[in-house]
N, C-alpha and C positions, 0 to 999 in steps of 0.2 A: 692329685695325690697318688704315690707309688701303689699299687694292688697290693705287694709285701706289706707296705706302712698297714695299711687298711685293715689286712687279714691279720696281722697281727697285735691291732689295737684294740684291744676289750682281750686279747685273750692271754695268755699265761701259762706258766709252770705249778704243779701241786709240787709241795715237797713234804717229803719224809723220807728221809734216807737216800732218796734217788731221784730224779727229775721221771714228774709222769705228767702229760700233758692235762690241762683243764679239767679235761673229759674225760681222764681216766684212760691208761692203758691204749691197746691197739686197736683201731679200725672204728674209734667212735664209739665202741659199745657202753663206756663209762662204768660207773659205778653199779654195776646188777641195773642199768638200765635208766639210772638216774640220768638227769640234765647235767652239764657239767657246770663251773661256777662262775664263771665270767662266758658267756655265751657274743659273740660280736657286736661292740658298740659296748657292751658293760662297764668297761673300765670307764670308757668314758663319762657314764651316768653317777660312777664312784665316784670320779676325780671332782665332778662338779657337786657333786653332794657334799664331799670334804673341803671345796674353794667356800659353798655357801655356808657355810660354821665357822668358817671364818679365814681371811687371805692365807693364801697358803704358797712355799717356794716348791719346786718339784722333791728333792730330797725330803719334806715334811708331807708328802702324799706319800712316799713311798712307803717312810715310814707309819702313816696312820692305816694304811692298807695291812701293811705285814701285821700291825700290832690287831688290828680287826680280826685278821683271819688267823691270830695267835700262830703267827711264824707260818699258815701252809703256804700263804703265798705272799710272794711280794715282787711287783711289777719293777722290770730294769729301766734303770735311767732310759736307753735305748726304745722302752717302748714309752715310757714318761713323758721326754722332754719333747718328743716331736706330736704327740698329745695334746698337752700344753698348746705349743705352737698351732695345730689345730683349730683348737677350742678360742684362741686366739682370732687366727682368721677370721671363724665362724663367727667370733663377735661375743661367745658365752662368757670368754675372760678378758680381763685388759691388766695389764700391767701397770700395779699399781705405786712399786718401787721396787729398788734394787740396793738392797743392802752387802756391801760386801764380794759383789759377783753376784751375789742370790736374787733373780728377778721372781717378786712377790706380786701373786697372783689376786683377785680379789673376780667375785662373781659378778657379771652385767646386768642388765634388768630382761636383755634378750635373755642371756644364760640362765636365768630365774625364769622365763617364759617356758622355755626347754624343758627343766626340768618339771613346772608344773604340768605341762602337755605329756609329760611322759611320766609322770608319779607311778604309774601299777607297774611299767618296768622297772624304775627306780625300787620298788616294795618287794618285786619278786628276786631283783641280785640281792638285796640285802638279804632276805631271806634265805638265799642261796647261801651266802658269806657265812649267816650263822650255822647252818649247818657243815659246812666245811668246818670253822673253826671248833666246831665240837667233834667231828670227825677225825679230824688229823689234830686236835691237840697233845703232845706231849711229844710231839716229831723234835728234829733238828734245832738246837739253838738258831732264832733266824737272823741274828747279827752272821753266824757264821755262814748261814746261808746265802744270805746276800752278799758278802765278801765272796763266796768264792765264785759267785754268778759275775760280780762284777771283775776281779782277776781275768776269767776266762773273756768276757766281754772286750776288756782294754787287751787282753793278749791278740786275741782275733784282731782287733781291730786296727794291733801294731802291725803284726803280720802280716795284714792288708795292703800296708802302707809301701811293701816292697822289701828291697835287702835294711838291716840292721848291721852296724860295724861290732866286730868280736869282744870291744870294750863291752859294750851296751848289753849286747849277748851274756856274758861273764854275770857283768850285774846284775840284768832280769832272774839267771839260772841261780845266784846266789841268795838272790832277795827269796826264788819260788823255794829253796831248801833250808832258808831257816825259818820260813814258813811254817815246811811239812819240821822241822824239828823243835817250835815250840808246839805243833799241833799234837806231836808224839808225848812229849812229857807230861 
């Protein structure tokens, strides 16, 4: 697996108002010294907490995350689906159907081994999640949050892609200004 992949699976963005890492601000210090809320490997132990309550497609994690931590956080597809895939490999999830394009996740008996071997990490993110969610409650609508995390995500990732023709151009620049002009009104 990529090192990128790795370091960046359990961890996350806090939002209210502005993108502040996990841990809070600059150089790690966090919050007056607190842990931060998804610590490395966390997400993961979430995602399988949320597949064992019952199957679950990656866009239905994303969403029971955001809504847990009441909008501070919610994990990008980018760090999701290749999580998933993961958890896959490892054998914790199997693909149970695919409705739609949507491949529905269901938890293993390994993946239920996992998580009982790891229950007090399991008990301390959650514990984390709820203070986050009462710490940053009343932040950013996180429908919009997530939209604009996922805008920037698909822009990066066109842009990646190499040149774009001046049509395609016109239309992204159009789509991103009536955007910002129903976001104004």
């Amino acid at each position: 697996m990529h090192p990128e992949h790795e370091r960046r699976c359990g961890m996350g963005h806090m939002r209210r108002g502005h993108k502040m890492r996990a841990y809070g601000g600059r150089h790690g210090r966090g919050w007056g010294g607190r842990r931060r809320v998804l610590d490395q490997g966390d997400l993961r132990h979430v995602m399988l907490t949320l597949i064992a309550e019952k199957p679950r497609h990656g866009y239905e994690i994303i969403k029971a995350i955001e809504e847990s931590l009441g909008g501070a956080y919610a994990p990008s597809p980018g760090v999701v689906y290749p999580t998933l895939q993961m958890l896959e490999e490892l054998g914790h999830v199997a693909l149970s159907s695919e409705e739609g394009g949507k491949k529905l996740y269901a938890l293993t008996p390994e993946g239920r081994a996992f998580l009982d071997d790891n229950a007090d990490a399991v008990a301390a993110t959650m514990k984390r999640m709820d203070f986050a969610r009462e710490r940053f409650a009343g932040g950013p609508p996180p429908q919009i949050v997530r939209a604009m995390e996922n805008l920037r995500l698909a822009l990066r990732l066109r842009l990646e892609r190499g040149q774009i023709g001046e049509d395609r151009i016109a239309a992204i620049a159009a789509a991103i200004d009536a955007a910002a002009k129903e976001a104004e009104s």
